[in-house]
C-alpha positions in Angstrom: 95.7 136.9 100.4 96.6 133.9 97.8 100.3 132.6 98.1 101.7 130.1 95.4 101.0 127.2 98.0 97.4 127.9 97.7 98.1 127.6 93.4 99.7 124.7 94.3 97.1 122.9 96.3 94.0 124.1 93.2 96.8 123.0 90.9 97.1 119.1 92.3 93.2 119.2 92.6 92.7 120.2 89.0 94.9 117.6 87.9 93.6 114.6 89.7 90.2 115.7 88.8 91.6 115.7 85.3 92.7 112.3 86.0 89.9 110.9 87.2 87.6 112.6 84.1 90.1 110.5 81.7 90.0 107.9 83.1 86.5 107.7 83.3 85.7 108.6 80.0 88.9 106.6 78.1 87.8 103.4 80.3 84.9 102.3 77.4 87.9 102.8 75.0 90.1 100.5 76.9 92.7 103.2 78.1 93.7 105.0 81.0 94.7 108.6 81.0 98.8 107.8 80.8 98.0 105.8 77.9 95.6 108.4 76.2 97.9 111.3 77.1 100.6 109.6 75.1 98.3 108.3 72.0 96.8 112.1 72.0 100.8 113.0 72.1 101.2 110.6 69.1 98.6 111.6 67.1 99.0 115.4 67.1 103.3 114.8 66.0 103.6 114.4 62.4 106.4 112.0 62.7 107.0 108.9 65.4 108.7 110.0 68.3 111.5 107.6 70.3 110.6 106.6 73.4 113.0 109.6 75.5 111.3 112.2 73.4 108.0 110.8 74.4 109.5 111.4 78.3 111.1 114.8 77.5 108.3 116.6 75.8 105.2 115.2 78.0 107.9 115.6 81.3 106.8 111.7 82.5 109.8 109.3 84.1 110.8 106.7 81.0 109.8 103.9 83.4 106.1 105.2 83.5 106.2 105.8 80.0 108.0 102.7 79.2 105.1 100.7 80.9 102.2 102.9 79.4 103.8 101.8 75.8 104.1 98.1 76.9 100.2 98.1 77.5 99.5 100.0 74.8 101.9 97.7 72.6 99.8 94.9 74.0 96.5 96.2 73.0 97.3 96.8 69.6 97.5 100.4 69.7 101.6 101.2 69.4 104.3 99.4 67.9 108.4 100.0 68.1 109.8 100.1 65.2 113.7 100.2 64.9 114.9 104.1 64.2 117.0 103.9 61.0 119.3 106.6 62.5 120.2 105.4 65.7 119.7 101.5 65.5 120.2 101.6 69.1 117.0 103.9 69.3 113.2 102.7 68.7 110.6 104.8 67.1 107.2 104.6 68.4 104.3 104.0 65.7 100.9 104.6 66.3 98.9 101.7 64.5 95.8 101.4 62.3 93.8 100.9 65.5 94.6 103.6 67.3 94.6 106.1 63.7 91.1 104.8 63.9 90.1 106.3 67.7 91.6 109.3 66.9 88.3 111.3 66.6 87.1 109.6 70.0 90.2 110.2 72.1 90.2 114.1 70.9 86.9 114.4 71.6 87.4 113.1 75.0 89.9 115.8 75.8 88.6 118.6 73.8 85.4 117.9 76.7 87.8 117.9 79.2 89.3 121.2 78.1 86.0 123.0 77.4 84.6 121.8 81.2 87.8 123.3 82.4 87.2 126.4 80.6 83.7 127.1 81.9 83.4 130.3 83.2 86.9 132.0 82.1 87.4 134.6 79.7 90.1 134.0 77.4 92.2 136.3 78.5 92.0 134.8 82.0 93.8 131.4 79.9 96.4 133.8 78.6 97.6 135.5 81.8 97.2 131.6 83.4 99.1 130.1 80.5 101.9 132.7 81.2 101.9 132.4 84.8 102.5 128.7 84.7 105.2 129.0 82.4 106.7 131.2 84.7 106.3 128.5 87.2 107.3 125.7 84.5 110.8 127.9 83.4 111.8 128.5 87.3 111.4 124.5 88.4 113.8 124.0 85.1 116.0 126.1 86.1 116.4 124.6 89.8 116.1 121.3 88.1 119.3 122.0 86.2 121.2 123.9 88.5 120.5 120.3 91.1 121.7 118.1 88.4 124.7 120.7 88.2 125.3 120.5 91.8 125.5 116.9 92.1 128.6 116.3 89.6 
């Protein structure tokens, strides 16, 4: 019988397999799969996001995001902009250049997605979707209660 260690072990495969897709396929375009994971992030927002939101919503450290958006700051493809309300704050904008590899770095994924697909009825994703939330909701909770405990 299946236990969750045995969803965790397909889940880590499937996610460096991921990774290794990306990165294979966003090399010609000069990225790596942190950096086109945060441009595909930026492009489907219809506003710029500050740097901690970036973090928050795609659940990455700020110091890994904070070095994908140096890089991509260096190749043109981001730049921080001050955030009128919170001067403090920066406001990451996606430039020209990357507006412009928009179709190519959705097309990417959208191959990566319909690979992963392959095979599975759609209600198969549904009851998957769900079952990782589950997953998702309890390590938030034991996430919070640790930061509770630690005060």
């Amino acid at each position: 019988m299946a236990s969750i260690r045995d969803v965790w072990v397909h889940a880590n495969c499937i996610i460096h397999s991921a990774r290794q897709i990306l990165n294979d396929r966003l090399r010609p375009l000069g990225l790596t799969s942190a950096e086109g994971n945060i441009l595909l992030h930026l492009l489907t927002r219809p506003r710029s996001l500050r740097q901690e939101e970036i973090s928050g919503e795609l659940e990455i450290s700020k110091a890994a995001v904070s070095r994908a958006l140096d890089s991509l700051e260096s190749k043109g493809l981001i730049v921080r902009e001050k955030d009128e309300s919170d001067r403090r704050a920066s406001l990451v904008c996606l430039t020209a250049r990357a507006r412009s590899m928009a179709d190519s770095i959705e097309a990417i994924y959208n191959d990566l997605f319909t690979i992963a697909a392959q095979g599975i009825e759609p209600q198969d994703i549904e009851a998957a979707v769900q079952f990782f939330a589950v997953i998702a909701e309890n390590f938030a909770r034991a996430r919070t209660r640790g930061k509770e405990g630690a005060k």
